[in-house]
N, C-alpha and C positions, 0 to 999 in steps of 0.2 A: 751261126745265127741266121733268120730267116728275116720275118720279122718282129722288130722292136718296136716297144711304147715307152718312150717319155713323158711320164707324168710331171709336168711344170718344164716342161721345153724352151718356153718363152723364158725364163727365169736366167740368173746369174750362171751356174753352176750348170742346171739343164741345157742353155742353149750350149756350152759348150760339151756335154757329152754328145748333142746331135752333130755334131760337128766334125765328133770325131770317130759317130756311129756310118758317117757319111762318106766318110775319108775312108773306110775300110770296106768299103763298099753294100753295105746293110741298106737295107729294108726302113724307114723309119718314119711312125707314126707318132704325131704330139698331142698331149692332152694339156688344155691350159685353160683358165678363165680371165686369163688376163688380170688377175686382181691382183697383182704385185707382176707380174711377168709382162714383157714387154714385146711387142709388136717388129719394133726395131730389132731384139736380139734374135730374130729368124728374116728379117729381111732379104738377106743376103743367100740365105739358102730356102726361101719358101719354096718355089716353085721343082725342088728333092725332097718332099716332105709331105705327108698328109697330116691334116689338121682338123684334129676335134676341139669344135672351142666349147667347153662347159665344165662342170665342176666333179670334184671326185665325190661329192657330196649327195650327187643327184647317180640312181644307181644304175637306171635306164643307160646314162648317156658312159657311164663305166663299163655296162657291159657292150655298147656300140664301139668303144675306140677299144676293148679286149680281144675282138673278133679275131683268128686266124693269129692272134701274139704267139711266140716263141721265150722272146723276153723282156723282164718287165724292169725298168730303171725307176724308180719311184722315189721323183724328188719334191713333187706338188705339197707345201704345207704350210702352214701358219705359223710365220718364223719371230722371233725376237722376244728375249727374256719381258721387258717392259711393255709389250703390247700383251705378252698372256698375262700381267699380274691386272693389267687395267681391264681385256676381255678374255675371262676364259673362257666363257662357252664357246665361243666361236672357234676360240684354238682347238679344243677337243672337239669337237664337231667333225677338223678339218681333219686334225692329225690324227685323229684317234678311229672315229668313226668311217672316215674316206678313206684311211688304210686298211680297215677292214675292208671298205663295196669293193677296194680292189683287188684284195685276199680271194674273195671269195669269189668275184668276175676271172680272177687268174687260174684259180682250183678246175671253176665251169669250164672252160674252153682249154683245161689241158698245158698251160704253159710249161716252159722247162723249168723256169730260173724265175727268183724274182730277188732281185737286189736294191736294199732299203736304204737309204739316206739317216742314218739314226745320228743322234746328236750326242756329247762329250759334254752337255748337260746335262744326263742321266749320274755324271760321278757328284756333283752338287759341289760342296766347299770342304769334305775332306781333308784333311792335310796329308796323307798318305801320298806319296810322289815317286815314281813315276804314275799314272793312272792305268792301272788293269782292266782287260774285261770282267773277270772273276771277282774282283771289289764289289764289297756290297754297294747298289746303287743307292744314291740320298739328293734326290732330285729335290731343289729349292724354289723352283718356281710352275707355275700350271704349265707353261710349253714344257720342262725336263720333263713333266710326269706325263703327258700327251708322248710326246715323242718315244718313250719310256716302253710307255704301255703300248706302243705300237711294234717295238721291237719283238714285246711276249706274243702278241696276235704273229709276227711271223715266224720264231719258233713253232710256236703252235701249230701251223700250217704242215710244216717240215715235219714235223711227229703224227699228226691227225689225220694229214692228206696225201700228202707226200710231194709236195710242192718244193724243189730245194730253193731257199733263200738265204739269202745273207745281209748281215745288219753292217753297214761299216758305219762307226761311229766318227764323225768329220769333227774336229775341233777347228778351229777360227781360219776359214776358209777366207782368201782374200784372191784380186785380178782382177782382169780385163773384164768390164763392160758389168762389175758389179753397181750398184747403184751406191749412187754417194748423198742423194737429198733423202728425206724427209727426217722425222721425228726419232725411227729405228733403225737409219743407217748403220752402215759393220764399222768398225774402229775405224781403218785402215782407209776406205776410201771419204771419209768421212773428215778424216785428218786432212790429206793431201788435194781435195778440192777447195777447202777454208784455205790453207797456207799457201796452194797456187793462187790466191786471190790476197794475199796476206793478212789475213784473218786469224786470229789465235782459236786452235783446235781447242774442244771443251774435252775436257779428261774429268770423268768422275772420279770422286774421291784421291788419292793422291797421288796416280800415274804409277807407283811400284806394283801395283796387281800385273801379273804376268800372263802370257796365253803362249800355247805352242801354233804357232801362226802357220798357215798350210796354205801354199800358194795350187790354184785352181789345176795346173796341170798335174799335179799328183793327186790329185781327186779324180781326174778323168781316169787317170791309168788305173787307180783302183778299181774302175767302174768296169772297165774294160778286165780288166783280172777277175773279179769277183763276177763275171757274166760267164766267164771261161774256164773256172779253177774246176780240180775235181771234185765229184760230186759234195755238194755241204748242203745243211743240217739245221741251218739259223741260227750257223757262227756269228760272232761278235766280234768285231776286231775295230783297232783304232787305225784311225787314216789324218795321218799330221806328220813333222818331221822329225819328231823327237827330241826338240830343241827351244826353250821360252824365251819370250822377250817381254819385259814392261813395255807399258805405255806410254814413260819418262824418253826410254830409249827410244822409243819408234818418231816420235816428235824429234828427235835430234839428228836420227836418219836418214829421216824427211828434210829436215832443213838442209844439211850437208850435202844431200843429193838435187834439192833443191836449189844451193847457195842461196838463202837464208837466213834468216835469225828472227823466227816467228814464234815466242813464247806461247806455250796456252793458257786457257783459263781453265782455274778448278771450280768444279760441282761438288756436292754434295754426294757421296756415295748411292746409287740404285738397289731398289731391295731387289733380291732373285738374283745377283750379280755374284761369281763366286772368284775368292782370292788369287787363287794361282791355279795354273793348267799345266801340266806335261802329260805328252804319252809315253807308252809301254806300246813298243810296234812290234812285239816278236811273236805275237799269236800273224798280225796280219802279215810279217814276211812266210809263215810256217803256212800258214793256210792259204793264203792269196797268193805267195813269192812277191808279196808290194814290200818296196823302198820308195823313199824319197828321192825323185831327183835333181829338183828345185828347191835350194833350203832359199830360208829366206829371205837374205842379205838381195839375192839375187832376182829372186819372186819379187822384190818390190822394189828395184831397179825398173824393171820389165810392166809393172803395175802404172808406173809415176810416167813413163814413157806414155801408156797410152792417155792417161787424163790428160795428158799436157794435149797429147793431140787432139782429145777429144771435148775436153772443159771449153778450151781457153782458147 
């Protein structure tokens, strides 16, 4: 790789592929607007990094930070079930629309590779288990069907232009330096900043809904596999560890690891919220060679460590 662009750099997930774009000594260029990405999560490495600060939305400043790319990381989007059922336009706007300005800035200038950020909200509330890519998709909320329909714009890419991309669909990504406040926080960090303060976590509905929880550095490795694998096509493959947990459980392994005994409170169930999640990872071992090497007993040992140092 030459040079790279991180779209949503500043972010949970993006700051750490820069991270690790940087460690192997690459090229890297970040595209962010700040509007959920943070300032602090490049701190430490601004001054190895160029910086485009504006949005994927506006197609000028996509085609400014496309310049001389090789490869495209595209994580920049409008994330969380409950903020697209309240605003969708804005979601598809971001996710749907901004994935195209940068389809098409990627085709213009030639890149090699572009690797999507696709979501494990495309499978919806299915009962079928483990979750396939080859399952028909039955997205239940406006960000599944954004994110969705970004995957086909890069298929489509792969067959029309011949841009190779790959979609890895992330299920409930959790770690370091995720954000634990506002209103659409991730489960996980979410949990463990209320009960380091001893505050009972809010569990919607009745905590047995499960997720295959995917701790951040097996997301990085995929990133880095799916930038380097042979040539693909706008494969679809899952990126998690193959393995669920409730809600009920996560609260208790928090305590335990905590040394606690911090009950939560129940909500009302969220519409767009779907039952249970497991992956099927033998398309993304066959095509990527990704495994998990973090499950996640151990992911959120390593998660809890760093809130503590950085909460509290």
């Amino acid at each position: 790789m030459s040079l790279c662009l991180v779209t949503g750099g500043a972010g949970f997930i993006g700051s750490h592929i820069v991270r690790r774009l940087l460690e192997q000594g690459r090229s890297v260029r970040v595209l962010d607007d700040f509007s959920t990405g943070k300032r602090q999560n490049l701190a430490e490495v601004a001054a190895q990094i160029e910086l485009v600060e504006g949005s994927i939305c506006d197609p000028a400043t996509v085609a400014q930070a496309m310049r001389g790319v090789e490869v495209v990381f595209h994580l920049a989007a409008r994330a969380s079930v409950p903020r697209s059922v309240a605003e969708p336009r804005p979601c598809n706007e971001i996710n749907v629309t901004g994935t195209l300005n940068l389809l098409i800035a990627a085709r213009d200038v030639g890149a090699r590779r572009f690797v999507y950020s696709a979501s494990s909200s495309a499978y919806g509330d299915t009962p079928v288990m483990p979750k396939k890519p080859d399952m028909r998709p039955q997205p239940l909320s406006p960000y599944a069907v954004s994110k969705l329909a970004a995957e086909h714009y890069c298929t489509c890419w792969s067959h029309v232009y011949g841009l190779q991309t790959a979609c890895l669909r992330y299920f409930n990504v959790f770690g370091p330096r995720q954000d634990p406040h506002g209103a659409y926080a991730a489960v996980i960090p979410a949990f463990v900043s209320r009960m380091l303060k001893g505050q009972p976590p809010v569990v919607y509905g009745d905590g047995e809904q499960s997720r295959d929880f995917c701790f951040i550095e097996n997301v990085v490795n995929a990133n880095m596999l799916a930038a380097e694998a042979p040539e693909l096509h706008g494969e679809v493959v899952n990126i998690a560890c193959g393995e669920r947990t409730t809600l009920n459980a996560i609260v208790k392994d928090i305590n335990t690891l905590l040394g606690t005994n911090v009950q939560p409170k129940y909500e009302p169930a969220r519409a767009g919220d779907v039952r249970h999640s497991l992956a099927d990872l033998s398309d993304a071992k066959r095509v990527l060679g990704y495994e998990p090497k973090i499950m996640f007993s151990e992911g959120l040992r390593r998660s809890i460590d760093w809130y503590r140092a950085n909460l509290t």
